[in-house]
C-alpha positions as CSV (number, residue, x, y, z in Angstrom):
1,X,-9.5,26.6,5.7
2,X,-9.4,27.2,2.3
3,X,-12.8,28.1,0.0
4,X,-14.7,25.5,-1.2
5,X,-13.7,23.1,1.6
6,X,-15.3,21.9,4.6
7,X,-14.4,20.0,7.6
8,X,-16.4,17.1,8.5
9,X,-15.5,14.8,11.4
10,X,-11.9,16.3,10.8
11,X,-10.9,15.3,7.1
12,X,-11.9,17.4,4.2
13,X,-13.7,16.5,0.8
14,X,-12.9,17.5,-2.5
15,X,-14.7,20.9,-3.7
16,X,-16.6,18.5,-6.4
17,X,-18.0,16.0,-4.1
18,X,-21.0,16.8,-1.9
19,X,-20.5,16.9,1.9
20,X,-22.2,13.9,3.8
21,X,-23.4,14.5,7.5
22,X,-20.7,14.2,9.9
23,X,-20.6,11.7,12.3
24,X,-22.2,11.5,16.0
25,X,-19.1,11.9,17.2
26,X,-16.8,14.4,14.8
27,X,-12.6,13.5,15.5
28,X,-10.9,16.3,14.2
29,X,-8.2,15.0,12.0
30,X,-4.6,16.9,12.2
31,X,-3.2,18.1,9.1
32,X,-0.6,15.3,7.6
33,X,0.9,16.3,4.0
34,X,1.5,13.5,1.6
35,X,3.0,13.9,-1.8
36,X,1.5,15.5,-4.6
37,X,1.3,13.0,-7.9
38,X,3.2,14.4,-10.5
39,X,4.0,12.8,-14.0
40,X,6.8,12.9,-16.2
41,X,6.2,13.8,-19.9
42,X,4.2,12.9,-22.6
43,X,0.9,12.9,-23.3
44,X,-2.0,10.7,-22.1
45,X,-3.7,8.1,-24.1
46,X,-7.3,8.7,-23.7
47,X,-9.7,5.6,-22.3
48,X,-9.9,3.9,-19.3
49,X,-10.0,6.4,-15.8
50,X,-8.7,4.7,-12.4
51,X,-11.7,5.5,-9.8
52,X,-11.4,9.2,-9.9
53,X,-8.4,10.3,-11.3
54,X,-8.1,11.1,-14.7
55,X,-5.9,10.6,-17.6
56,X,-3.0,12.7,-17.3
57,X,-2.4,16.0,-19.7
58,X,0.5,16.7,-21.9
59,X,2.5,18.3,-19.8
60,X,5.2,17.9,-16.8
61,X,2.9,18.3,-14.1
62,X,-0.3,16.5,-13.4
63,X,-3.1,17.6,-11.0
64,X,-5.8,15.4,-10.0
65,X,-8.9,17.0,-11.2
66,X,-13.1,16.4,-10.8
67,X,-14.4,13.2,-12.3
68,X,-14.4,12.6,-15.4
69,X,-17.6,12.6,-17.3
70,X,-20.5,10.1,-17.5
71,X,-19.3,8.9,-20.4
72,X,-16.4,7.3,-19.2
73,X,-18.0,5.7,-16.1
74,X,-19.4,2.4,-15.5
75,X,-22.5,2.1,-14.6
76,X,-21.5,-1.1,-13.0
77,X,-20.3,0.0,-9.9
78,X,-17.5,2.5,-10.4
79,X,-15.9,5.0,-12.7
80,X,-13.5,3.5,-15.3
81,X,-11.2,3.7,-14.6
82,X,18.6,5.5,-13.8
83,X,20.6,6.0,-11.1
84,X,24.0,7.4,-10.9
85,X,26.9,4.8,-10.3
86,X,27.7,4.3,-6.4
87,X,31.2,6.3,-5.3
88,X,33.4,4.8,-3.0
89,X,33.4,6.3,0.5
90,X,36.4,7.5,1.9
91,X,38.1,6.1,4.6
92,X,36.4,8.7,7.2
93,X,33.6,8.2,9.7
94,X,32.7,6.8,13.3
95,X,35.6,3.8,14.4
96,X,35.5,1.1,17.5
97,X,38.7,0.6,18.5
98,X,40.0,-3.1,18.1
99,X,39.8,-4.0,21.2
100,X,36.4,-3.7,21.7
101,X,35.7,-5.5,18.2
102,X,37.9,-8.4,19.1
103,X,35.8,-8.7,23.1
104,X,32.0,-8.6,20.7
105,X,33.9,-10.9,18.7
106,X,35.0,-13.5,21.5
107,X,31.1,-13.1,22.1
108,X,29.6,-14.1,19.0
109,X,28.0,-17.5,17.7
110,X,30.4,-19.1,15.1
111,X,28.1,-18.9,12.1
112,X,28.1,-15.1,13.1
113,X,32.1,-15.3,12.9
114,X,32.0,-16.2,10.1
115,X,29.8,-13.9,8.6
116,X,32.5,-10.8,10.1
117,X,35.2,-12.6,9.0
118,X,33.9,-12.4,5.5
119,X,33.2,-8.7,6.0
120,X,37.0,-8.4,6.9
121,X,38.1,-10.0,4.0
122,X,36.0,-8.2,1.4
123,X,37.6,-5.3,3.1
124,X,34.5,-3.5,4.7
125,X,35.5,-3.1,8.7
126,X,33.7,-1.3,10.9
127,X,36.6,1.6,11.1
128,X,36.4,2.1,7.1
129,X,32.6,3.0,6.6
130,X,29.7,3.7,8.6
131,X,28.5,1.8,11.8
132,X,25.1,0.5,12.6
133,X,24.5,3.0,14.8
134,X,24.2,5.5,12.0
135,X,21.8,3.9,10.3
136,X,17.9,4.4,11.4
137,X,15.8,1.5,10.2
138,X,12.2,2.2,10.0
139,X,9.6,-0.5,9.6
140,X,6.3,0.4,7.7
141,X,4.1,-0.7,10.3
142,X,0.6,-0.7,10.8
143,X,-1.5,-0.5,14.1
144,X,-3.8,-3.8,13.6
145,X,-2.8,-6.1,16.8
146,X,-1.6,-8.6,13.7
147,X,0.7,-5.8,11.8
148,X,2.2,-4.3,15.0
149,X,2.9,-7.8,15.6
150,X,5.0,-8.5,12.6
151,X,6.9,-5.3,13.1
152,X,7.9,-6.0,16.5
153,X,8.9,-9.7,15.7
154,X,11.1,-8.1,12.8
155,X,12.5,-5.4,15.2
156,X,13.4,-8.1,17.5
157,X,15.0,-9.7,14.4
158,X,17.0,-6.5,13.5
159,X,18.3,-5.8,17.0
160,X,19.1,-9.4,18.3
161,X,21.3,-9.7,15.2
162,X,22.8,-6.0,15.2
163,X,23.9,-7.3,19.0
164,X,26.0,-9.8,17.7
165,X,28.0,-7.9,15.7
166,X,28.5,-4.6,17.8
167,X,27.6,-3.2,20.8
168,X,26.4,0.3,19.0
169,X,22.8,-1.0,18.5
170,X,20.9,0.7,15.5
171,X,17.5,2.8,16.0
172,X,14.5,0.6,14.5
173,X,11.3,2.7,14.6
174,X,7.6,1.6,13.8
175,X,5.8,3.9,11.4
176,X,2.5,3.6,12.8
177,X,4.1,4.7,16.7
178,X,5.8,7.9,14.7
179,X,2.8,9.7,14.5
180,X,-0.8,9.7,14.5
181,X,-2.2,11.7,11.8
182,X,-3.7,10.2,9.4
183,X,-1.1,10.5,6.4
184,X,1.7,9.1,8.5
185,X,2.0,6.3,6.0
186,X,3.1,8.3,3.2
187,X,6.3,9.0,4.6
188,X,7.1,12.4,3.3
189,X,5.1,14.2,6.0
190,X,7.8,12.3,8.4
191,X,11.2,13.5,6.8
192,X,11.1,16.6,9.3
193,X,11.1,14.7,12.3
194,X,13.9,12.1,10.5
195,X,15.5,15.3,9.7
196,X,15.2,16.9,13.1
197,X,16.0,14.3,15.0
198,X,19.0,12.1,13.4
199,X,20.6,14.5,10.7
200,X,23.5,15.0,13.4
201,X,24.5,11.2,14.1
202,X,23.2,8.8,11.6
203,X,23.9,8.5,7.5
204,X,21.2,6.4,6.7
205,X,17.3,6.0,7.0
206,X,16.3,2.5,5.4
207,X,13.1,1.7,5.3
208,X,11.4,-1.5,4.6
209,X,8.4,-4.0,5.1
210,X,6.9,-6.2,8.0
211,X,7.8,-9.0,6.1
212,X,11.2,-7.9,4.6
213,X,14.2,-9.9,5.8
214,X,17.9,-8.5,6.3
215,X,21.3,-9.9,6.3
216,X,22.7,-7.2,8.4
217,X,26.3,-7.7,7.5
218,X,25.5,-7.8,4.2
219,X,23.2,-4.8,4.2
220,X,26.1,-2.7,6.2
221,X,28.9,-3.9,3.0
222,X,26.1,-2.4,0.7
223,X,25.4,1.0,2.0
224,X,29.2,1.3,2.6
225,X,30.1,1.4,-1.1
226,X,27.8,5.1,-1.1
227,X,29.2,8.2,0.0
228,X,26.7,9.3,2.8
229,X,27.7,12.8,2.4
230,X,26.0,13.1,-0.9
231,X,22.4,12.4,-1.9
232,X,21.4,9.2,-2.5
233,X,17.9,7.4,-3.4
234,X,18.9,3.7,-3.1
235,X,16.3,0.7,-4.3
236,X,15.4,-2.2,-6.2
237,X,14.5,-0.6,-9.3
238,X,10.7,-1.3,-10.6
239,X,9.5,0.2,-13.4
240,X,6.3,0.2,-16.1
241,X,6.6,-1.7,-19.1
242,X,3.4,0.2,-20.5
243,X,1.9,3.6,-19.4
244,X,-0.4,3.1,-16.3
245,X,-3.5,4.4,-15.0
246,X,-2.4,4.0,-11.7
247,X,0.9,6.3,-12.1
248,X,-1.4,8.9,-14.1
249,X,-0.2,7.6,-17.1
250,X,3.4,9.1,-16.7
251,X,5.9,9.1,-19.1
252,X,3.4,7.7,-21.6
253,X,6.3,8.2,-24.5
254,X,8.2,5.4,-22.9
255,X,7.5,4.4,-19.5
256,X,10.6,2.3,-18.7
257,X,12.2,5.0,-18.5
258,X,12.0,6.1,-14.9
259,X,12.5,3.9,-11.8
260,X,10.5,3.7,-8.1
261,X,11.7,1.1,-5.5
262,X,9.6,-1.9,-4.6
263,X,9.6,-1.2,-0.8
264,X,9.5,-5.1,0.0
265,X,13.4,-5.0,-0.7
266,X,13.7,-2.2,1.0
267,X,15.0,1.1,0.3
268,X,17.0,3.9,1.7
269,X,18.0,8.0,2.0
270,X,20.9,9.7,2.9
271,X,20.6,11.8,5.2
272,X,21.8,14.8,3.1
273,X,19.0,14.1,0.6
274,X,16.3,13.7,3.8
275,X,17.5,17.3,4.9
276,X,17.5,18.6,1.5
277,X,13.8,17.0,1.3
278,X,13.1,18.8,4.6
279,X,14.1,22.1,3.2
280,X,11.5,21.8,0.3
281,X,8.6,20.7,2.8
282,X,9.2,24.1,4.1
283,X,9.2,26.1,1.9
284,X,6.7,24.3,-0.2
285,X,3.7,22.3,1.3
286,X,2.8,19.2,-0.3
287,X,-0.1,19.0,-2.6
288,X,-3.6,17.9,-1.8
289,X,-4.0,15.4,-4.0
290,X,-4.9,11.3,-4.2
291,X,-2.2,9.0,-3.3
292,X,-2.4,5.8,-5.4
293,X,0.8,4.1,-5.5
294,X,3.2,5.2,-2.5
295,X,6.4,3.8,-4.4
296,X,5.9,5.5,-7.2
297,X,4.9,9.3,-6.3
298,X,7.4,9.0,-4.3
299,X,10.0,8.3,-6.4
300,X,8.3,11.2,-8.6
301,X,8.6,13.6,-5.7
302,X,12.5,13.0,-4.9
303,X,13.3,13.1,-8.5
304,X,11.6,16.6,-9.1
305,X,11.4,16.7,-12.1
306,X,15.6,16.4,-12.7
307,X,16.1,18.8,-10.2
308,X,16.7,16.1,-7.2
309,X,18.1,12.0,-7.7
310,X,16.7,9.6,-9.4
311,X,16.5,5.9,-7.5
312,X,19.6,4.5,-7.9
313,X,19.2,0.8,-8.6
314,X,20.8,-2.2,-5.9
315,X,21.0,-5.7,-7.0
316,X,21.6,-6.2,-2.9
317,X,18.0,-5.3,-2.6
318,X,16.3,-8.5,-3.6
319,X,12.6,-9.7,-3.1
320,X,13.7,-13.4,-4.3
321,X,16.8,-14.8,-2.8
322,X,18.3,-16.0,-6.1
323,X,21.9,-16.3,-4.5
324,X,23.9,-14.6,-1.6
325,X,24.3,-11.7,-2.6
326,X,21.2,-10.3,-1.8
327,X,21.2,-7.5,1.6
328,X,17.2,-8.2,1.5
329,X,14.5,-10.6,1.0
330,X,11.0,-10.6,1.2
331,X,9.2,-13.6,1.5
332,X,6.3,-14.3,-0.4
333,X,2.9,-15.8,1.2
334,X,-0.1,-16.0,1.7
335,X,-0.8,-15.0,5.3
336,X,-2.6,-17.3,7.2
337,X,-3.1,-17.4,11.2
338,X,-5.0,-20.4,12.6
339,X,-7.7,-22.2,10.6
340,X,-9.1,-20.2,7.1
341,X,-12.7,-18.5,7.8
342,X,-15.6,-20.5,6.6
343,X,-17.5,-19.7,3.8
344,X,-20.1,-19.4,5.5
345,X,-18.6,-16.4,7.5
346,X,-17.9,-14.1,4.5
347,X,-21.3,-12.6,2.8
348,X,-20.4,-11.3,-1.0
349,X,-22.4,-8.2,-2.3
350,X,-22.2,-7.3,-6.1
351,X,-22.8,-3.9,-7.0
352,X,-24.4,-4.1,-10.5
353,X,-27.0,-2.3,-12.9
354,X,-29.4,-3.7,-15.6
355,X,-26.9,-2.8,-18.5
356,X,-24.8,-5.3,-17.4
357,X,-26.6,-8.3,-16.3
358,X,-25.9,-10.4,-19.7
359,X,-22.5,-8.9,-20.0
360,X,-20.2,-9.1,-17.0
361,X,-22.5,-11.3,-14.5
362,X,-21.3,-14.2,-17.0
363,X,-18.4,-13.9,-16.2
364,X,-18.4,-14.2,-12.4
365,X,-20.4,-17.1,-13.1
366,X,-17.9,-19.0,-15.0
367,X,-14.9,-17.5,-12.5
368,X,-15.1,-16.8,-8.7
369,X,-19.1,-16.9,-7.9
370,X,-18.8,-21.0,-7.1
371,X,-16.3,-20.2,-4.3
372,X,-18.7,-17.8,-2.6
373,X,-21.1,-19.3,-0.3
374,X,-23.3,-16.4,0.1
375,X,-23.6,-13.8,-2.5
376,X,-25.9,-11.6,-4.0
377,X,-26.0,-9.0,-6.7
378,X,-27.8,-5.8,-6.4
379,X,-28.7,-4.0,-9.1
380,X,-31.4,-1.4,-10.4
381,X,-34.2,-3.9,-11.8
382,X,-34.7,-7.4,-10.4
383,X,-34.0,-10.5,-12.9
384,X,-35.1,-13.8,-11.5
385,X,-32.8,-15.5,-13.7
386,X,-29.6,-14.3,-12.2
387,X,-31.2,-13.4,-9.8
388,X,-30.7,-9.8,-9.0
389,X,-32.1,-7.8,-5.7
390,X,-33.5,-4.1,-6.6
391,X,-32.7,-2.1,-3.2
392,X,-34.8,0.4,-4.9
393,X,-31.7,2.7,-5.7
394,X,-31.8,3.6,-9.4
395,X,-28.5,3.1,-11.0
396,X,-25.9,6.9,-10.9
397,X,-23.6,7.5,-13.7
398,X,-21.0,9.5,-11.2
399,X,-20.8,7.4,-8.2
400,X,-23.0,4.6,-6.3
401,X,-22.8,6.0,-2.1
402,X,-26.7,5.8,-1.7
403,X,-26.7,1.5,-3.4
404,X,-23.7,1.2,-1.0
405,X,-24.8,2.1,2.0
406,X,-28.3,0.2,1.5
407,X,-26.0,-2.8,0.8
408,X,-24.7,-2.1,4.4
409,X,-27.9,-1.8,6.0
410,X,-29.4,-4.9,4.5
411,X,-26.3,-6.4,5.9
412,X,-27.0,-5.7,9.3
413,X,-30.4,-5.0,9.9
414,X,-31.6,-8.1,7.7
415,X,-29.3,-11.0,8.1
416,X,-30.4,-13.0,10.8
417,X,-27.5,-15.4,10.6
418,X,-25.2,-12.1,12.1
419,X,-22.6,-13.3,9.2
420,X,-19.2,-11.7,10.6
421,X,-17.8,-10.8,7.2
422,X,-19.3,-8.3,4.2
423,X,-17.3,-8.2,1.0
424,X,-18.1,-5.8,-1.2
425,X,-17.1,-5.7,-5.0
426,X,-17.8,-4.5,-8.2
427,X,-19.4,-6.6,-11.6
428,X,-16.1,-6.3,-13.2
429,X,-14.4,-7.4,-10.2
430,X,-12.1,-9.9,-10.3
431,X,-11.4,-12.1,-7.0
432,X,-10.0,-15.1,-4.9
433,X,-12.5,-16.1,-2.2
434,X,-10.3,-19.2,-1.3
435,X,-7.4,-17.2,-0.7
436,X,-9.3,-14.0,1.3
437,X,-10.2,-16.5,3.7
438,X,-7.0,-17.2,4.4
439,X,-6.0,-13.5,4.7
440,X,-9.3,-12.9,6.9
441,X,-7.8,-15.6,9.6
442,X,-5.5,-13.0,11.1
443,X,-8.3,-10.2,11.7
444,X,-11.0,-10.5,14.2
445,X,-14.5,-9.5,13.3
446,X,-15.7,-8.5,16.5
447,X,-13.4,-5.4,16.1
448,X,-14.0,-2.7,13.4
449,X,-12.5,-3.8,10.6
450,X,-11.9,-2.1,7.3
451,X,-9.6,-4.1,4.8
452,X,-8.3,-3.7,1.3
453,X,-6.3,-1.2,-1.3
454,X,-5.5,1.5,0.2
455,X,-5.3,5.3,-0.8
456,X,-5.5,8.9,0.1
457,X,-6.7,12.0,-0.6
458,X,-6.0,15.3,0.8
459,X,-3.7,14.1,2.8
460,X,-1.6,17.4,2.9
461,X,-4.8,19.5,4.5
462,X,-7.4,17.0,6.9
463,X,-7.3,14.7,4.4
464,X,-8.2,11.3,5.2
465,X,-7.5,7.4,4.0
466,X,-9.7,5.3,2.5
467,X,-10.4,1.7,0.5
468,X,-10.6,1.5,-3.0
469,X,-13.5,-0.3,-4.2
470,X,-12.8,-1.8,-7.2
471,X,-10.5,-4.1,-5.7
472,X,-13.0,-5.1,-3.0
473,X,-13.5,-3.6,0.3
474,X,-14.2,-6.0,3.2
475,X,-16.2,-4.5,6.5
476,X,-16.3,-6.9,10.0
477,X,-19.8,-6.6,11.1
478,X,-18.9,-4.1,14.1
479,X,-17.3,-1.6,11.2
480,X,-20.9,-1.8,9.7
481,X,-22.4,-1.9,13.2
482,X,-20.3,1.7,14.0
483,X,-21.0,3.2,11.0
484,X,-24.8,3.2,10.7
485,X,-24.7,4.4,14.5
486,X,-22.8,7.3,13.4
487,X,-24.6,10.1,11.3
488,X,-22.6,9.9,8.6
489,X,-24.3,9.2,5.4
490,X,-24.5,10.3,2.2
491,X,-25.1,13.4,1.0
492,X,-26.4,12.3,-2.9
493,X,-26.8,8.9,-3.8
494,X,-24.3,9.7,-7.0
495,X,-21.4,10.5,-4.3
496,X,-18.4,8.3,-4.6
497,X,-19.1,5.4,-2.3
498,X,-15.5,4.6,-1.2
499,X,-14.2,8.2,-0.3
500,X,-17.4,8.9,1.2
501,X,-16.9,5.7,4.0
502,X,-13.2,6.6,4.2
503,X,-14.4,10.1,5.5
504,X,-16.4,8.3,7.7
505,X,-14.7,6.0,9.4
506,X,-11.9,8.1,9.5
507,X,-14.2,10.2,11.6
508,X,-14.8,7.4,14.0
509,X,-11.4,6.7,14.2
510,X,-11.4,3.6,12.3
511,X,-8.3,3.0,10.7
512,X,-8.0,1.8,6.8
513,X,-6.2,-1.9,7.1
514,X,-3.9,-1.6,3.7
515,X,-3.3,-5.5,1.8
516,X,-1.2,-4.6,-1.7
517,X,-2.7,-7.9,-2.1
518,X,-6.2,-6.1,-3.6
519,X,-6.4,-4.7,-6.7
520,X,-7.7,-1.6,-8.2
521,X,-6.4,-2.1,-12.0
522,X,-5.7,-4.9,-14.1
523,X,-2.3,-7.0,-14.0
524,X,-1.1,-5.3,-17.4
525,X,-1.1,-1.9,-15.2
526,X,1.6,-3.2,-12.6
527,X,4.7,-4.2,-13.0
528,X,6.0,-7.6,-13.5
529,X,8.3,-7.9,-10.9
530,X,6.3,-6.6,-8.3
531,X,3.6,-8.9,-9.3
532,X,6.4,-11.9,-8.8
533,X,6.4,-12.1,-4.9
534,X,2.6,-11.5,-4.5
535,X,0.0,-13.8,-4.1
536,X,-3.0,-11.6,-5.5
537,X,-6.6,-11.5,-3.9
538,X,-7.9,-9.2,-6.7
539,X,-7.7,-7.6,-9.7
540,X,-10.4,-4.9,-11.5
541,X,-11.4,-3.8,-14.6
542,X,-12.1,-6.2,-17.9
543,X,-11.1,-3.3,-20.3
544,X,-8.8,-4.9,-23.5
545,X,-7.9,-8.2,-21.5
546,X,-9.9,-11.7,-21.4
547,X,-11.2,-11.4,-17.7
548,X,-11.3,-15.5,-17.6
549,X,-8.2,-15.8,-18.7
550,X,-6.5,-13.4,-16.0
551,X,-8.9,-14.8,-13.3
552,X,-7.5,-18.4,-13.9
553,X,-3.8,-17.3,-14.4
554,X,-4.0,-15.4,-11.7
555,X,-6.1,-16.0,-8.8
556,X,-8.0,-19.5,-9.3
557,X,-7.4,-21.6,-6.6
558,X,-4.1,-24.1,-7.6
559,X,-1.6,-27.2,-6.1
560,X,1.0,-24.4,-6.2
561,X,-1.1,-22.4,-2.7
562,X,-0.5,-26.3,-1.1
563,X,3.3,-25.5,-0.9
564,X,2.9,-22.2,-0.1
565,X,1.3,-23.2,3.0
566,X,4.2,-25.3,3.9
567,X,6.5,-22.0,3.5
568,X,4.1,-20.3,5.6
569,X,4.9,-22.8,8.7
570,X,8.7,-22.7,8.1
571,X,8.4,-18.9,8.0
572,X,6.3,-19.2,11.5
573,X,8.8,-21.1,12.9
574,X,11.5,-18.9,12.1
575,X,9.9,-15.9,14.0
């Protein structure tokens, strides 16, 4: 174990942030590496601070480092926060011989004819290019009963329609049944095992969503016009139109300039560049650092800084089916699994402080608060007029564990109504009520639940996962319930509320439940086009927008979720 560090429960804390007490029951975590975030040039503009991670340097590297100063907090709640052209493959690989293609063939549903025939006429057989079979699909799953679910519905999908073209089935793996450590999710702590176990017989690993569709024919005619004995990084290309808080403000100078895939269209690696990844795990560990946005670090960490590919953009990777071309689709909705949960059932706690009452309370007045049934905001100094509840917790400049966790034991010890639901969110918070009740239909309360944006620190050395809070972090009652049974508390009432309950639970075992429907920035720090085929829950931070505009462009309640419903039931009935 390194100086300064200490494991607690299993994952380790940050050498700046005091060590709470560990839980009743300590899980040591095993060590899962995730990538380091590095930026590209340029300097950083000074101002706003995502949670805990600073402004990036001038520079080519950037290295998450202690919190910034009080001065750029919030007292609120939180801190403030081109791709080579594709070569044509040679004529080379694995081959079926024609007469077993023309016995599948004789097998096959005629709409599925058709769609071969079309492959043999554009000229992409199965003995000119690469076979299913050499391709290693890998769903990124998680272990929620409703998650695994999806995965194994889409696995289903993959395999039924991979046996109507060829007896050679493909390999579909489920991240969350790869491995158990806790960094397992950020994918580049797997590449030695994808490495290791498929370098010899497959070309391809293509990853994708629970809720990304394929047109398998047309997904094997796309990977067939690469060469999979070279490196390649293949996605749909997203990219930031203005430097970003939550990408470390990278390439500050001109941020267009580099590409990450949006994983709902699915993206892919060569095998060559997975082993050539493998060989620079080795011989250099991944960094400790926070992971914010997956997609983007990374892209960052297979680019190298020049010395590896950049993504290599694929109009075949679509999120909107605009026409049929498109390998890919992702379809965009709300999810929604049986009747919405009552109002009632959700209770709403505002983390606020006296320096804000006349300033950002308005605002969730005139927004969101009406959709709320139960809410209250807790602050440093009671106001009747508001009305604010004083836990008796004066109001930290750094971080806000010690309000937190008093918010979660007036939840449980003093609600006499055993409300099933605790949302927790910031005074410059942005949210949809309407639409988390929705999402909150597919989870049930009596199991520990722990829902919302989720990122990582550390995950390289016992690091551990955890819920961002600006974007609101939602607790079943039995989370809270474990959680105050454990010992795991606090060590300062300044310490940063969210990592300190990701350290927790992770203890316990309690898995973080990721939705890249919440929040942590504002809709000016994500791209556009990923922002297309979402149906946001939240949003955070008022810094240089109008926070009633964004709310009622963005998340207030509208005719347009009717009809989204009605492509929610076709989408059921297709699975």
């Amino acid at each position: 174990m390194s100086p300064g560090r200490e494991v607690l429960g299993g994952p380790a804390l940050p050498r700046w942030f005091p060590r709470p007490a560990a839980p009743s029951s300590p899980r040591r975590l095993s060590a899962a590496p995730s990538p380091g975030a590095q930026a590209g040039p340029g300097a950083c503009p000074p101002g706003a601070f995502l949670s805990r991670v600073p402004a990036a340097p001038a520079g080519p590297q950037t290295r998450v480092s202690p919190p910034p100063s009080a001065g750029n907090r919030r007292a609120g709640g939180r801190p403030s926060s081109r791709g080579a052209a594709p070569t044509p493959t040679g004529s080379g690989g694995s081959c079926a011989t024609a007469r077993n293609f023309e016995r599948a063939f004789a097998s096959m549903s005629e709409d599925v004819k058709k769609e071969v025939k079309d492959l043999k006429k554009s000229g992409i057989s199965r003995k000119n290019g690469i076979g299913l079979k050499e391709i290693i699909f890998v769903i990124q799953s998680q272990s929620y009963s409703f998650h695994a679910k999806k995965a194994e519905q889409l696995k289903k999908i993959i395999l039924k329609e991979a046996a109507n073209l060829t007896q050679e089935l493909p390999t579909v793996l489920l991240l969350h049944e790869l491995a158990k450590q806790e960094g397992a999710w950020t994918i580049l702590p797997l590449l030695p095992h994808f490495s290791g176990t498929y370098s010899r017989n497959s070309s391809w690993i293509f990853f994708c969503e629970e809720e990304t569709r394929i047109e398998i024919p047309k997904l094997l005619e796309t990977l067939r016009r690469y060469d999979p004995s070279k490196e390649w990084f293949l996605g749909k290309a997203l990219h930031d139109e203005e430097s970003s808080v939550i990408h470390h403000y990278a390439f500050s100078e001109n941020p267009t300039v580099f590409k990450y895939p949006d994983f709902a269209a699915g993206w892919a690696l060569s095998i060559p560049l997975v082993n050539k990844l493998n060989k620079r795990l080795k011989s250099e560990p991944l960094k400790s650092d926070f992971t914010i946005d997956l997609q983007h670090e990374i892209a960052l960490y297979i680019w190298d800084k020049g010395g590896g590919p950049p993504l290599t953009p694929v109009p075949e990777f679509c999120t909107d089916r605009v026409d049929s071309h498109c390998a890919t689709q992702f379809r965009s909705f709300l999810p929604l699994c049986g009747q919405p949960v009552k109002k009632e059932d959700i209770f709403v706690a505002v983390k606020t402080c006296k320096q804000f009452h006349g300033e950002r309370i308005p605002i969730i007045k005139l927004t969101w608060e009406g959709q709320a049934s139960l809410i209250e905001y807790y602050s440093d100094y009671a106001e009747s007029s508001i009305p604010t509840v004083d836990l008796g917790i004066p109001n930290t400049e750094r971080g806000h564990c010690g309000k937190t966790f008093a918010i979660l034991e007036r939840f449980l010890n003093h609600n006499r109504n055993k409300i099933p639901w605790l949302l927790i969110v910031d005074d410059d918070t942005l949210i949809s009520i309407s639409r988390l009740r929705h999402l909150l239909s597919c989870y049930d309360s009596s199991k520990p639940i722990v829902l919302g944006e989720r990122y990582g620190y550390g995950l390289g050395t016992d690091g551990y996962s955890y819920v961002t809070g600006g974007g609101g972090m939602v607790f079943s009652r039995e989370a809270v319930r474990r959680l105050l049974a454990s010992k795991c508390r606090c060590h300062s009432i300044d310490s940063p509320d969210d990592m300190v309950l990701g350290m927790c639970f992770s203890g316990l075992g309690i898995p973080m439940i990721h939705s890249p429907l919440f929040h942590q920035a504002r809709p000016t720090d994500y791209s556009k086009d990923l922002l297309s085929h979402q149906v946001p829950i939240s949003f955070h931070k008022y810094w240089n927008i109008d926070p009633v505009k964004v709310y009622f462009t963005w998340l207030a309640p509208s005719e347009e979720e009717k009809a989204t419903q009605k492509t929610q039931n076709v989408f059921r009935e297709e699975l």
